[in-house]
C-alpha positions as CSV (number, residue, x, y, z in Angstrom):
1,X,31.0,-38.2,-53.4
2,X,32.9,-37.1,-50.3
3,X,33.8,-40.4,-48.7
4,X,35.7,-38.9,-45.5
5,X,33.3,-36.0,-44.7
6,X,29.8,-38.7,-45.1
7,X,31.3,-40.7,-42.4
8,X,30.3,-37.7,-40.0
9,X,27.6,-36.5,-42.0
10,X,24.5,-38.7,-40.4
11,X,25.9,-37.5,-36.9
12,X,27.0,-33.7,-37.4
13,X,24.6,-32.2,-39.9
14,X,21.9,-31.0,-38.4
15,X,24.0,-29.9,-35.8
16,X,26.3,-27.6,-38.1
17,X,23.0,-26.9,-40.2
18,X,21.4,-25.7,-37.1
19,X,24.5,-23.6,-36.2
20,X,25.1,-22.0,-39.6
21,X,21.5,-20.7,-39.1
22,X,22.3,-19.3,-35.9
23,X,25.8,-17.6,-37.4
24,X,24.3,-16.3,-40.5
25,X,20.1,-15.5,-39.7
26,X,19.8,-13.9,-42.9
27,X,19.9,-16.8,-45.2
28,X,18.1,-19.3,-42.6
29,X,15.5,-19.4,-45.0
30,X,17.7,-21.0,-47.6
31,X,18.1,-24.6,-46.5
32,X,20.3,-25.3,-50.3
33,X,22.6,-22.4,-48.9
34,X,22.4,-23.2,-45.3
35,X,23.2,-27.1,-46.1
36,X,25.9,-25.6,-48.8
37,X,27.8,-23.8,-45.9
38,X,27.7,-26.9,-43.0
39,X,29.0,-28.9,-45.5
40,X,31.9,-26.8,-46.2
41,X,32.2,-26.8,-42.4
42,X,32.6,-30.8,-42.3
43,X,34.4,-31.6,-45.3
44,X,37.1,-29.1,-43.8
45,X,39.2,-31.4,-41.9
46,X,39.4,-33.6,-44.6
47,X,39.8,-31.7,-47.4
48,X,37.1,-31.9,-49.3
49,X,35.5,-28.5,-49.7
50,X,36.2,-29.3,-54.0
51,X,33.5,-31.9,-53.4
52,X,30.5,-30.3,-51.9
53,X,29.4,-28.4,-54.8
54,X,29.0,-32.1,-56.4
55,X,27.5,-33.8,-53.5
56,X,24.9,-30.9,-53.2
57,X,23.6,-31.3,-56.9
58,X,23.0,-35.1,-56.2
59,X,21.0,-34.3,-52.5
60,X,19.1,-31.8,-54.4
61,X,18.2,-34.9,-57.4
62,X,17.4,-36.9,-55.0
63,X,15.6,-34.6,-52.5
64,X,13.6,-33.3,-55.6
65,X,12.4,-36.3,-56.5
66,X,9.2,-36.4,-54.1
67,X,7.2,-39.5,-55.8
68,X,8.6,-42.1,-53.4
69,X,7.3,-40.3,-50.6
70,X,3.8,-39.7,-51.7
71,X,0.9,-41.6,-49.6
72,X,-1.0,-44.1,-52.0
73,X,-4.2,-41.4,-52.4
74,X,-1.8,-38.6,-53.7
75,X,-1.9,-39.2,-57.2
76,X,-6.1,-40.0,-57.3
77,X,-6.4,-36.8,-54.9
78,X,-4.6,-34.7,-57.2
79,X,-6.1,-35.9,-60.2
80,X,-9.6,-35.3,-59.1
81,X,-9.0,-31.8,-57.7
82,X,-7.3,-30.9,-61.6
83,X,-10.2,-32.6,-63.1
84,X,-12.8,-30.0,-61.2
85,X,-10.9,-26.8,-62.3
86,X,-9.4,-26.3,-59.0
87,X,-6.0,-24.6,-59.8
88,X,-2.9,-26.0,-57.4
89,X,0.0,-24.6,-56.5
90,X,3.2,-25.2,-53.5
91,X,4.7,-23.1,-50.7
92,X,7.1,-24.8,-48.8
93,X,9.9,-24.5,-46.4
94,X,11.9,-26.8,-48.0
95,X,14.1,-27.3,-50.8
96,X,13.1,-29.6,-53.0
97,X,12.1,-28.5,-56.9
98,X,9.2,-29.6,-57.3
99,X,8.4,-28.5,-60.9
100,X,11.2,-31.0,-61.7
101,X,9.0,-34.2,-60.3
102,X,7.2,-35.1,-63.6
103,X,4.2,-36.2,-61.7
104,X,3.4,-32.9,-59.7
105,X,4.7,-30.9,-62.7
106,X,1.2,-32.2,-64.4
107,X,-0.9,-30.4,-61.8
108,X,0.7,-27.4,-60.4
109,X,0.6,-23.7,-61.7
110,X,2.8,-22.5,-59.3
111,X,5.4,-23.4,-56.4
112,X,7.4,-21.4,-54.1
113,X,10.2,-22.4,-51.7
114,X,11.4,-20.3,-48.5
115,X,14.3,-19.3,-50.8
116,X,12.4,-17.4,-53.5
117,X,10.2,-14.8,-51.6
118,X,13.6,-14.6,-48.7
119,X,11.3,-15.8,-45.6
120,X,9.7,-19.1,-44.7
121,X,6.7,-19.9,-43.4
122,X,4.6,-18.8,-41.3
123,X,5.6,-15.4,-42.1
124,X,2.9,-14.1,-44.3
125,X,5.5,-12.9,-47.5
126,X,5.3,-16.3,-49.1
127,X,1.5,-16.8,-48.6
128,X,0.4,-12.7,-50.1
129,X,3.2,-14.1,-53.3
130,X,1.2,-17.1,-54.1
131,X,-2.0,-14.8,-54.6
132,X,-0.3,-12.9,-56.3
133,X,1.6,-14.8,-59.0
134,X,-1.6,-17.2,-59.1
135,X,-4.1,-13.8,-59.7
136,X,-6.1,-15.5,-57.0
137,X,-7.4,-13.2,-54.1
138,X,-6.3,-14.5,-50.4
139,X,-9.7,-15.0,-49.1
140,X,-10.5,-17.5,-52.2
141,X,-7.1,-19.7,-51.5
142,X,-7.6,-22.5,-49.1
143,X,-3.9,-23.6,-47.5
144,X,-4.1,-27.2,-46.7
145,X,-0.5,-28.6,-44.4
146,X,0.0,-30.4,-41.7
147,X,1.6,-27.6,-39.6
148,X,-0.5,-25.8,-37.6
149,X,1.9,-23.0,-36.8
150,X,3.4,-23.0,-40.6
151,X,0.7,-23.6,-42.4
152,X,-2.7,-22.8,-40.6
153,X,-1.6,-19.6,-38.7
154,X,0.6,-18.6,-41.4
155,X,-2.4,-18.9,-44.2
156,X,-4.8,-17.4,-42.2
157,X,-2.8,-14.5,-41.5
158,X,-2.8,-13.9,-44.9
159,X,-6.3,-13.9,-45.2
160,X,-6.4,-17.2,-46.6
161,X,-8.7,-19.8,-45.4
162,X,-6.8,-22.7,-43.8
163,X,-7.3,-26.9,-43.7
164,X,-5.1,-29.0,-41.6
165,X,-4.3,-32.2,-43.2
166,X,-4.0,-35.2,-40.6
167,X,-2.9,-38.7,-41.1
168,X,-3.2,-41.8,-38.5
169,X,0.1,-40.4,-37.5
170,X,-0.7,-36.8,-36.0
171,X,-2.4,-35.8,-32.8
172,X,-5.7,-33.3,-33.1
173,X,-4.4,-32.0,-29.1
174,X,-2.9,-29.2,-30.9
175,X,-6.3,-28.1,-33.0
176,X,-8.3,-29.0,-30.2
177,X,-6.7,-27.3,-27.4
178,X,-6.7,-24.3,-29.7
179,X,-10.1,-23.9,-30.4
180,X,-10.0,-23.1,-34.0
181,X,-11.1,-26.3,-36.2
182,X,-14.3,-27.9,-35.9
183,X,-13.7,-31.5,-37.0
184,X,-16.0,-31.9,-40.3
185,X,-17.2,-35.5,-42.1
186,X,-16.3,-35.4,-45.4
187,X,-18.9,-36.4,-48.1
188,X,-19.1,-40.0,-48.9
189,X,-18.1,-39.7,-52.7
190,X,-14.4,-38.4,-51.6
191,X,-14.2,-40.2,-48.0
192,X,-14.5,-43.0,-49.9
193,X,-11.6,-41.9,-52.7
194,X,-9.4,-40.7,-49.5
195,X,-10.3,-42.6,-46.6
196,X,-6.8,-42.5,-44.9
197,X,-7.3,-38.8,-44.4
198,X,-8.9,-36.5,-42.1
199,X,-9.4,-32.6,-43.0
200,X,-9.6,-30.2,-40.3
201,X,-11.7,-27.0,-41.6
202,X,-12.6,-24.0,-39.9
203,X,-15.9,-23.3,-38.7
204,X,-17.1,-20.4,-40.8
């Protein structure tokens, strides 16, 4: 969509995302906006500010579409948690729609981005909005992530009760050398439906 400005794009981005956020601290929250306004910055010297508008709507298609990047459990662990009652909803720092991913849609009641509640995580703004739209109290919401500053701090300053999600990929030094997680065996019936995963729960 902007042939001139993507040339730069993969090298100057992040870069002009970061420095957007540093210029303009009241919207770093908004990563839509903040990506809206380094793009205008790039497509400057060439002219093409009349495109970004266009090239944001398809990043935010294709950003929303989350399916490819689920793991090969995320489906079957979803499913099972819907089937049991448990009610599911999203906070997230990022931008992506999810209620517009026809597979999530299926099983959430509720998602929130950074954008809609004006901070991102681990502030607790996001967390206490969650209990609230979902009528469920904080101390009977359990935040999984895979952040332990985001999502683990950030949950259980809200009084929520907090599970760190950790695939063959991430390191437990960070849990560990904090002190706050107990590693627990999951019970056979769902080790065996999600064996790739480890939960980190605290010791109550």
């Amino acid at each position: 969509k902007m042939p001139r400005t993507a040339a730069v794009v993969d090298e100057k981005l992040r870069f002009a995302m970061k420095n957007v956020m540093m210029e303009f601290p009241l919207i770093a929250h908004d990563l839509t906006e903040v990506r809206r306004r380094a793009l205008h910055q790039l497509a400057a010297p060439f002219n093409e500010q009349h495109l970004v508008e266009e090239a944001i709507g398809v990043f935010f298609r294709v950003r929303s579409d989350v399916s490819n990047n689920f793991y090969t459990d995320t489906v079957e662990c979803l499913e099972w948690l819907h089937s049991i009652g448990i009610k599911l909803g999203v906070f997230t720092n990022g931008s992506a729609d999810l209620n517009s991913c026809e597979i999530l849609s299926k099983y959430l009641s509720l998602v929130f981005t950074a954008a809609d509640v004006g901070l991102p995580k681990p502030s607790p703004v996001g967390f206490i909005a969650c209990s609230q739209v979902g009528n469920v109290p904080p101390n009977r919401i359990l935040f999984v992530g895979d952040s332990y500053e985001c999502d683990v701090l950030g949950a259980n300053n809200a009084g929520m009760i907090s599970g760190m999600l950790l695939r063959k990929e991430f390191t437990t030094q960070e849990v560990h050398e904090g002190n706050v997680y107990n590693e627990v065996e999951l019970e056979s019936q769902r080790a065996q439906v999600y064996p790739a995963a480890h939960i980190m729960l605290p010791s109550l």
